[in-house]
C-alpha positions in Angstrom: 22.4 6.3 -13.4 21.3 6.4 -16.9 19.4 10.3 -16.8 21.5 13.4 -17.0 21.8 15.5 -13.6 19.2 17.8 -14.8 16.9 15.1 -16.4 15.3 14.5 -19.3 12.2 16.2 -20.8 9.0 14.3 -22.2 7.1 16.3 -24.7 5.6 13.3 -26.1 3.9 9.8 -25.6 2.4 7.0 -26.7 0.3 4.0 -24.9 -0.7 0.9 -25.8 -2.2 -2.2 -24.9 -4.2 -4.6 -26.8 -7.7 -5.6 -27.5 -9.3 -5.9 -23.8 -7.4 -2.9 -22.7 -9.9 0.3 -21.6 -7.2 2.6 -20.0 -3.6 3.4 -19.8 -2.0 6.1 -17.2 1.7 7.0 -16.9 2.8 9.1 -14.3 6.0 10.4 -12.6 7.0 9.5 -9.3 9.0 11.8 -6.7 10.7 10.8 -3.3 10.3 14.2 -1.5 12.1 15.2 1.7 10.1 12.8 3.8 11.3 9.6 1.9 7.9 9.1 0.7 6.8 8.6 -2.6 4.6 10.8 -4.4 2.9 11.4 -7.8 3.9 14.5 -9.3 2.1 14.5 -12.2 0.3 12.3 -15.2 2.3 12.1 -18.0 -0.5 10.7 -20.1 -3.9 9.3 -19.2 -6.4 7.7 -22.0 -9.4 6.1 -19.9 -11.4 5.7 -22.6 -8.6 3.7 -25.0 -9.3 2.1 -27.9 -6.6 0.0 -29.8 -8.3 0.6 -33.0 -7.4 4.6 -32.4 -4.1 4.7 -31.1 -1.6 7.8 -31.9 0.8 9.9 -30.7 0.1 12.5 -27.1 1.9 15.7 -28.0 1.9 17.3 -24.1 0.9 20.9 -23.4 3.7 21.1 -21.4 7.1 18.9 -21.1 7.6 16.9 -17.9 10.9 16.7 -16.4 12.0 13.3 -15.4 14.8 13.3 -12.5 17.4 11.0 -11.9 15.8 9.1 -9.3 12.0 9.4 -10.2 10.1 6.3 -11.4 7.5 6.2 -14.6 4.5 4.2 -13.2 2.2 2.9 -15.6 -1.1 1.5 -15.1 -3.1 -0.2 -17.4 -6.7 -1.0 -17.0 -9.0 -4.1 -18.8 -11.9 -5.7 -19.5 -11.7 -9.8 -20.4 -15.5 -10.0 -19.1 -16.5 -11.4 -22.3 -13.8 -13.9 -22.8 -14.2 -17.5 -21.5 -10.6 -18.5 -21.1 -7.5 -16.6 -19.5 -6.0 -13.7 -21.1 -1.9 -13.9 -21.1 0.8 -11.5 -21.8 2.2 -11.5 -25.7 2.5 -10.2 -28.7 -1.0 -11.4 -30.4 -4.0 -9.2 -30.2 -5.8 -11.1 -28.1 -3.0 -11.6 -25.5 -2.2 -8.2 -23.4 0.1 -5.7 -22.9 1.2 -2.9 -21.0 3.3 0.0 -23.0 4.1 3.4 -22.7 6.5 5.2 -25.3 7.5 8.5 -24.0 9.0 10.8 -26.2 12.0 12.8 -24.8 15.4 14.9 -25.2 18.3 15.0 -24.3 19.2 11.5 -26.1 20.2 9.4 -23.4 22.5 6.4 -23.9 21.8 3.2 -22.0 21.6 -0.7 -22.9 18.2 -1.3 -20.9 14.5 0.2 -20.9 13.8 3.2 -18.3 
């Protein structure tokens, strides 16, 4: 309800996590005419992230986003060397999950996609 009919185009992205993170993907998501869901394509995949070396993923190619189609994002860690359990925030040492995909047309909505 938010995406124009024909979409919006990524040409861009960012991901992020923090300290323990070791891999970010973001793909798009298609129901096709079976009702399933499929992956169409990674947006962006960094399995070998480092938060100390984070920038910006210009894309070969722009990646049409449909009304409709769902941004997954998987994020991958390591805490193997912490002795106490890691929780979600805003401090390096907590975690996070982010993807900032870079896009056009400008789309006006109150909430995150």
């Amino acid at each position: 309800k938010f995406l124009p009919p024909d979409g919006i185009k990524i040409f861009a992205n960012v991901l992020h996590t923090h300290l323990a993170g070791t891999g970010l993907t973001l793909s798009v998501i298609r129901e096709n005419d079976n009702g399933e869901y499929q992956e169409i394509r990674p947006v962006d995949r960094n399995l070998q992230y480092d938060f100390n070396f984070q920038q910006t993923n210009h894309l070969m190619e722009e990646i049409t986003v449909l009304p409709g189609d769902i941004l997954l994002l998987r994020c991958y860690y390591n805490t193997r060397g912490r002795t106490g359990v890691t929780i979600g925030g805003e401090s390096t040492n907590e975690e996070m999950c982010l993807a900032f995909p870079v896009y056009y047309p400008q789309v006006e909505m109150n909430t995150c996609l």
